[in-house]
C-alpha positions as CSV (number, residue, x, y, z in Angstrom):
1,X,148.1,-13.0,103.5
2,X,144.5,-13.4,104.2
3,X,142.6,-16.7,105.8
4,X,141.4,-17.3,101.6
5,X,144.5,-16.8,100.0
6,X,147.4,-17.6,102.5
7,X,150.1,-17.4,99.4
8,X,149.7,-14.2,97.3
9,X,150.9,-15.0,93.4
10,X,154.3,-13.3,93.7
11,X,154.9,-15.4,97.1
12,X,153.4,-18.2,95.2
13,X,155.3,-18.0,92.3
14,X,158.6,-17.3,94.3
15,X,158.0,-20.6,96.2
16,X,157.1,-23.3,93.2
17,X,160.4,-21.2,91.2
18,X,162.5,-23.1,93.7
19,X,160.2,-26.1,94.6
20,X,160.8,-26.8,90.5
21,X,164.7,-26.0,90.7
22,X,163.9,-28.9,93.1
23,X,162.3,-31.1,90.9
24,X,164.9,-31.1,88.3
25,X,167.8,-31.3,91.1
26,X,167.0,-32.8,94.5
27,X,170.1,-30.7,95.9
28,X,167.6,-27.8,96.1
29,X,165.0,-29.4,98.3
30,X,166.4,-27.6,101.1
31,X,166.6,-24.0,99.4
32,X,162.2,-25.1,98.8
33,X,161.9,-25.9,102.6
34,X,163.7,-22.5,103.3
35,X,161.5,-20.1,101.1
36,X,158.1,-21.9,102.2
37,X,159.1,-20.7,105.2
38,X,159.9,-17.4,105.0
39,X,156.6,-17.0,103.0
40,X,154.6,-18.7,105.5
41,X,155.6,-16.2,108.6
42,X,159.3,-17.9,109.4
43,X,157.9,-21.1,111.5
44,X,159.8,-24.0,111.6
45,X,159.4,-26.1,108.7
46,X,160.8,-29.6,108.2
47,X,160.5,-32.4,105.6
48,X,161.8,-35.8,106.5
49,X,161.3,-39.5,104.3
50,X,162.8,-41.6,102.0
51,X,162.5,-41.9,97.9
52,X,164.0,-45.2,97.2
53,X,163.8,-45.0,93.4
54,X,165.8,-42.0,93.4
55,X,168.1,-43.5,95.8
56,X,167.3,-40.1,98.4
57,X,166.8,-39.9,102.1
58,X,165.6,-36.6,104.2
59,X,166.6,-37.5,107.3
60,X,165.3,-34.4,108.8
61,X,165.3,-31.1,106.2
62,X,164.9,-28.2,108.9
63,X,164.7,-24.4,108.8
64,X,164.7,-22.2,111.4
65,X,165.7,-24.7,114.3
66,X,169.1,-23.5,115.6
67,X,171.6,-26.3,114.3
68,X,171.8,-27.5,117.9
69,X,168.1,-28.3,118.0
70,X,168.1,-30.3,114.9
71,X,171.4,-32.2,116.4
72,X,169.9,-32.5,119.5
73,X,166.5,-33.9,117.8
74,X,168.7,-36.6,115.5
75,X,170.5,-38.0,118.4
76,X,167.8,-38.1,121.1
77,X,164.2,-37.2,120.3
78,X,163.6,-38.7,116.6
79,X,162.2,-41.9,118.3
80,X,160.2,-40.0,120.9
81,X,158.6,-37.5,118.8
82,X,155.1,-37.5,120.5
83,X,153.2,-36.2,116.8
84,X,155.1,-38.8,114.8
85,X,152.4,-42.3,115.4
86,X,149.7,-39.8,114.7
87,X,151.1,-38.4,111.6
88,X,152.4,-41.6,110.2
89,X,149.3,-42.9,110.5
90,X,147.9,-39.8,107.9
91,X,146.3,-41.2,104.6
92,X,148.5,-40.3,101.6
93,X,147.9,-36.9,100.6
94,X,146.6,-35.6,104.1
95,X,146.8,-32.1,105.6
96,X,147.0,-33.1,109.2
97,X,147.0,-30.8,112.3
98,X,149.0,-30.9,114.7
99,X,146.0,-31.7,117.4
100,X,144.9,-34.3,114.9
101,X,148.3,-36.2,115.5
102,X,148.1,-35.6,119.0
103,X,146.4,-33.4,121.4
104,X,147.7,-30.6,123.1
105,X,146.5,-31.8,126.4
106,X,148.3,-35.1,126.3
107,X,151.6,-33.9,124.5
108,X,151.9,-31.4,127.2
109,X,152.2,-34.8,129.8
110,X,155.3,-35.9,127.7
111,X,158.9,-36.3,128.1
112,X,159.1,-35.1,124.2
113,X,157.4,-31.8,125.1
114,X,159.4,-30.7,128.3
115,X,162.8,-31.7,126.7
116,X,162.3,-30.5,123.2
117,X,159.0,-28.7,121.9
118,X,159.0,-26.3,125.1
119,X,162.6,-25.1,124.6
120,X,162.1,-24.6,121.2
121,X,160.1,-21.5,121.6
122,X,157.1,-23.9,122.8
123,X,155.9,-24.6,119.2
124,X,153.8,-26.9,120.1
125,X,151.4,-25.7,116.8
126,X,151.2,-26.6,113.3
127,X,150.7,-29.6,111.5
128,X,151.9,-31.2,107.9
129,X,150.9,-33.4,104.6
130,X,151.7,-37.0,104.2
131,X,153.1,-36.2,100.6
132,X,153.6,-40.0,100.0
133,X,152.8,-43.0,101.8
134,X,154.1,-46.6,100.8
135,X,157.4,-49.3,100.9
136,X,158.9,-47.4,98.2
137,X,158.5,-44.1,99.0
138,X,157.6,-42.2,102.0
139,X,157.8,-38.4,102.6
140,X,156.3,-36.0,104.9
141,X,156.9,-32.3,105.1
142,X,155.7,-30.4,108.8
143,X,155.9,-27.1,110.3
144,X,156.0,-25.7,114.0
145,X,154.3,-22.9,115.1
146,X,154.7,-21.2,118.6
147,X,152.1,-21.3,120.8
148,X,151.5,-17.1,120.9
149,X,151.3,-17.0,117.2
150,X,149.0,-20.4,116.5
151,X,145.7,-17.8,116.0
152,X,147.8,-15.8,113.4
153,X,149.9,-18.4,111.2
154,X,148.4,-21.9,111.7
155,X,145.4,-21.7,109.6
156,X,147.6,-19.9,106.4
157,X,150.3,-22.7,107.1
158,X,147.6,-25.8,106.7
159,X,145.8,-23.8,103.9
160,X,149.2,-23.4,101.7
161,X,150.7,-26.7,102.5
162,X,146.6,-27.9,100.7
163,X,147.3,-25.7,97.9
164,X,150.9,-26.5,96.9
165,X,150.5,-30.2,98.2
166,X,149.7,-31.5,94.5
167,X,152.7,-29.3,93.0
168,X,155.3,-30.9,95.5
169,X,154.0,-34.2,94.9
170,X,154.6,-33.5,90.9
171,X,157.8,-32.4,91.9
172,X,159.3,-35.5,93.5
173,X,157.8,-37.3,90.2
174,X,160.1,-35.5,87.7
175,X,162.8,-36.1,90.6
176,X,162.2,-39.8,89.5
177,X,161.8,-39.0,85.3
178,X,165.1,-36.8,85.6
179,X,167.0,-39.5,87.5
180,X,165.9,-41.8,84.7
181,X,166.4,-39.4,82.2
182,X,170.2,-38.9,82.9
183,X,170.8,-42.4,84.0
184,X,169.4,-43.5,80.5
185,X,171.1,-40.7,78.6
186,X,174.6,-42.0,80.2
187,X,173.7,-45.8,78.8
188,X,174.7,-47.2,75.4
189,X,171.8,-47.4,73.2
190,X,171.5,-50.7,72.7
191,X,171.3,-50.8,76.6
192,X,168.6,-48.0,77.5
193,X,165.7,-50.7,76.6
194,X,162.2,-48.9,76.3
195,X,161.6,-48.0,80.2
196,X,163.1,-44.2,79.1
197,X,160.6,-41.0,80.0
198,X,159.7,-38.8,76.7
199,X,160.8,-35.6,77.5
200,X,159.7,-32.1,75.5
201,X,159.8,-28.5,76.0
202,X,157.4,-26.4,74.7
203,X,156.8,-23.0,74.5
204,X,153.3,-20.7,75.2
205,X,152.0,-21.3,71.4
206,X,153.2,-25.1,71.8
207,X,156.2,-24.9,69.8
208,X,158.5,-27.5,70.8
209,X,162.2,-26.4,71.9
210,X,163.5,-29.3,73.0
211,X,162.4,-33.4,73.5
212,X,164.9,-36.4,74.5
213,X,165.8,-39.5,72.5
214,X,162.7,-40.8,74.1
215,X,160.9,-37.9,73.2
216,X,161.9,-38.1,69.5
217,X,161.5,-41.8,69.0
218,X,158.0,-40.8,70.0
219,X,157.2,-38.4,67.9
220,X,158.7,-40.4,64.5
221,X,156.4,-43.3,65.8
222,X,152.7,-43.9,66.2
223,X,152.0,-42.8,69.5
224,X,150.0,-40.7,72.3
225,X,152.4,-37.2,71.0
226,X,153.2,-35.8,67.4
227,X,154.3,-32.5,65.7
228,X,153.0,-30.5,63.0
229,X,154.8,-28.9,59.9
230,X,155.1,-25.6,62.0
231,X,157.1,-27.9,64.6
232,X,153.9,-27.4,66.9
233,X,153.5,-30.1,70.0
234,X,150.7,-32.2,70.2
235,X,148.6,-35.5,71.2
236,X,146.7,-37.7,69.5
237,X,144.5,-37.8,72.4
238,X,141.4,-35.1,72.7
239,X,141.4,-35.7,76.7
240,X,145.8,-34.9,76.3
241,X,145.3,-32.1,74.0
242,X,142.8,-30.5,76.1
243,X,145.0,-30.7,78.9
244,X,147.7,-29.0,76.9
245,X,145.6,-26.0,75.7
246,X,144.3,-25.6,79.6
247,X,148.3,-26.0,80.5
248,X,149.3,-23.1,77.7
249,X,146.7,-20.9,78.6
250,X,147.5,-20.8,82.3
251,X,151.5,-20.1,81.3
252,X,150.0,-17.3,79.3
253,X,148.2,-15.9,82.3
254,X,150.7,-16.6,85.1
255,X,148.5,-18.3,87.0
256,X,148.6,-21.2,90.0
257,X,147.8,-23.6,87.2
258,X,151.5,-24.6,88.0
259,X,151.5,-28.4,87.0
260,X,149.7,-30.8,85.8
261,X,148.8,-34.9,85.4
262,X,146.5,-37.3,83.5
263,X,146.4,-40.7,82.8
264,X,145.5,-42.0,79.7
265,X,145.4,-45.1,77.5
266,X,147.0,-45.1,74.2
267,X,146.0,-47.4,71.3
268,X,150.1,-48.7,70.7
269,X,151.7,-47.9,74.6
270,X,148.9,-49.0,76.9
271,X,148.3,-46.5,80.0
272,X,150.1,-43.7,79.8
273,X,151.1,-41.2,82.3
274,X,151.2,-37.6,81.1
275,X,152.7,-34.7,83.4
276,X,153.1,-31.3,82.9
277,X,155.4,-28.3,84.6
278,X,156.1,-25.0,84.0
279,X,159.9,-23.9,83.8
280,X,161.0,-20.5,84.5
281,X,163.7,-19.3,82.3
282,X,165.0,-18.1,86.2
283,X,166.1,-21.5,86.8
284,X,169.7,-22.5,85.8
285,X,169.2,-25.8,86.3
286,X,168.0,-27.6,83.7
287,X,169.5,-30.8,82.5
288,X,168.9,-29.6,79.0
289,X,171.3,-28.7,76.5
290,X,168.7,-25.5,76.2
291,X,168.2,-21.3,77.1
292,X,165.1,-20.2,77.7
293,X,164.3,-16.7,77.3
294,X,160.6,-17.0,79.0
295,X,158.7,-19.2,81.1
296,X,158.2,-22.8,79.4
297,X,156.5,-26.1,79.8
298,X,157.9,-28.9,80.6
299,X,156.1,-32.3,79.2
300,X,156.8,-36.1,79.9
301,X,155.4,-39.1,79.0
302,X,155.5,-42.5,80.4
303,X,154.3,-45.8,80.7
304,X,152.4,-47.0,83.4
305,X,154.7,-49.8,85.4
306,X,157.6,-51.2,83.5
307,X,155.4,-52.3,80.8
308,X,152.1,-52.3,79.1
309,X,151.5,-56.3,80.6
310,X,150.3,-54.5,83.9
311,X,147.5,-53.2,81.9
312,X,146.5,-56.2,80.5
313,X,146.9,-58.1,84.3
314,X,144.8,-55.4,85.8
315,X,141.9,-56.0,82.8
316,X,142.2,-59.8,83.5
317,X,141.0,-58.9,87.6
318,X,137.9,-57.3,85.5
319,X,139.0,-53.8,85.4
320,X,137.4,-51.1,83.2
321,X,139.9,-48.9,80.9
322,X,139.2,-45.8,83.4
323,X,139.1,-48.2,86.4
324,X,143.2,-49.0,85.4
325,X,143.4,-45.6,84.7
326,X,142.3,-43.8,87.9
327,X,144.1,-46.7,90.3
328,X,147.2,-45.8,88.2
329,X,146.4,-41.5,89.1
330,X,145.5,-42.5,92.9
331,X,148.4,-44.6,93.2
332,X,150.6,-41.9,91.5
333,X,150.0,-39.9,94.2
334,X,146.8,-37.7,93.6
335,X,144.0,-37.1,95.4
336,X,140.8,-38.0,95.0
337,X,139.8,-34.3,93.8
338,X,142.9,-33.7,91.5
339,X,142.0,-37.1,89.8
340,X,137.9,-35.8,89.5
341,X,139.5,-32.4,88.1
342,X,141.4,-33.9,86.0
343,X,139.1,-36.6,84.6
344,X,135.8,-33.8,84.3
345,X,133.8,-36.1,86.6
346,X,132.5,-36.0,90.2
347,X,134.6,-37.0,93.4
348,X,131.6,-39.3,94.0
349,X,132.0,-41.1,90.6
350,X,136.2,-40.9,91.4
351,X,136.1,-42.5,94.2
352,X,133.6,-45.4,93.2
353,X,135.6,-46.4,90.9
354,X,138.5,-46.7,92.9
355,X,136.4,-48.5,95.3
356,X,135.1,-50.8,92.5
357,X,139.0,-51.3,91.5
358,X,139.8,-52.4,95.0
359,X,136.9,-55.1,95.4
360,X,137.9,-56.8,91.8
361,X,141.6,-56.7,93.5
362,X,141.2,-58.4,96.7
363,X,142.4,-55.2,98.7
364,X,141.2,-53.2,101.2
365,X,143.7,-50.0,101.4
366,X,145.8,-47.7,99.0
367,X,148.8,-49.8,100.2
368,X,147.8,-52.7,99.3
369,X,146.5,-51.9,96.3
370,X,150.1,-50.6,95.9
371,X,151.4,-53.4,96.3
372,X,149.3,-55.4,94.3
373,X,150.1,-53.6,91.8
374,X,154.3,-53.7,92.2
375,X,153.5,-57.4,92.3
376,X,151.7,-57.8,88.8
């Protein structure tokens, strides 16, 4: 590992394999927190939250802390963990030291540190990323690094956790399509309503292997996604299609082009949400009736909210079409440079019209604006 590339592509590759057996089975999260450890020079890495959608809660996902430690942290120390205001206090989408939640200087004066931190190999290094930040879901992942080897393994630890930051956050997403996806696929018909997640699997050259009942409704409807007579997968959006081709060329090459996600508008559905993942044909754990011989993609497409009358609400405040669409992306959980990546315009321009949003809103922070928009 070097200070530019903390995560070489067969350690990165080995760690989204399993962060993605975790997206399509939350089971796994722990086997993710395991490997990002051991490919990060074995520190302590935790991830702790809730996901109420999905119903799961990470009280504390540990590895490397003796099983005594993390007992002993549960029962005693959760409420007096020193970093904890500091880190809760993160944006969304954060990479925060461990200094930045709290100083060295005055953690060393607490109880927290003498009891806990010090006999734990004194790791008082490290830091983490506020993954997601809101009423409904909440989930940070952290690591701690001993003192003697801060100068060797901090800097590679903060750098990965930036890198792989928007790939985890896609992850928990398609923890929330999948537990959709089976809850609606265990439902009559007449009972599924039209809240269900499209769902296809496509191969390098776009040739579609699999899609859901949402999936195929879709595609025998006007809509954002269609197939040609070669059974070839594609949108009726240029902005989508583009990020298809970008998505099939980077399966072709292998690269850290792992996932992707745009928000779009389509002419019947409204705002759409489109998300993209790469499946290895390594992981035995998908809820498809499918075998894949090679590394696919895996597509979904969604509404944004419950229904397309959010849209409408939102344009009623005054809202642009990309000023509904970019609130829906930064609310979604990216970042203010994913959303400029994936939109081809300046972070400047991104985050203007988020601010712009926010003014015709009445709010004044991303979780209000969360709120306001579970309220419309």
């Amino acid at each position: 590992m070097t200070p530019d590339e903390p995560l070489n592509i067969a350690q990165f590759s080995q760690v989204t394999d399993v962060l993605f057996q975790a997206a399509l089975d939350s089971s796994k999260w722990q086997d993710f927190i395991a490997v990002l450890s051991r490919h990060t020079g074995d520190i302590k890495t935790h991830m702790f939250g809730f996901d109420r959608q999905t119903h799961q809660t990470f009280n504390l996902i540990g590895h490397g802390y003796s099983d005594e430690a993390i007992d002993v942290y549960r029962r005693h120390y959760y409420k007096k963990n020193a970093w904890a205001p500091g880190f809760a206090n993160a944006m969304e989408g954060a990479v925060v030291h461990s200094q930045q939640m709290m100083s060295l200087e005055l953690l060393e004066q607490t109880d927290f540190y003498h009891e806990w931190v010090k006999p734990q190999e004194d790791v008082c290094a490290g830091g983490g990323v506020m993954l997601f930040k809101g009423g409904n879901r909440t989930i940070m992942l952290g690591g701690n690094i001993r003192r003697k080897d801060a100068d060797a393994l901090e800097s590679n630890w903060l750098h990965s956790l930036a890198i792989l930051r928007p790939h985890i956050r896609q992850a928990f997403e398609f923890n929330r399509i999948i537990a959709e996806h089976e809850l609606s696929s265990s439902l009559p018909i007449n009972l599924r309503g039209d809240k269900s997640v499209a769902l296809y699997v496509v191969d390098e050259k776009s040739h579609l292997s699999y899609s859901n009942a949402a999936g195929e409704k879709m595609l025998d409807t006007s809509g954002p996604a269609q197939w040609t007579l070669g059974r070839r997968f594609r949108f009726n959006l240029l902005e989508l299609n583009a990020l298809l081709t970008r998505a099939t060329k980077s399966l072709l090459r292998n690269d850290r082009e792992i996932s992707h996600f745009l928000a779009a508008t389509d002419q019947f559905l409204g705002p759409i949400e489109v998300r993209i993942l790469r499946i290895s044909p390594d992981n035995p754990l998908l809820p498809f009736p499918i075998t894949l011989d090679r590394p696919h993609l895996l597509i979904s497409i969604a509404k944004v909210g419950s229904n397309s009358q959010q849209y409408d609400r939102l344009a009623q405040f005054g809202l642009t079409k990309a000023e509904v669409e970019i609130v829906g992306a930064f609310c979604s959980g990216k970042t203010l440079r994913e959303i400029s990546q994936d939109r081809d315009v300046s972070i400047f321009t991104a985050r203007n019209q988020i601010k712009s949003a926010m003014q015709k809103l009445g709010v004044s922070s991303q979780i209000e604006l969360i709120k306001k928009l579970e309220q419309l």
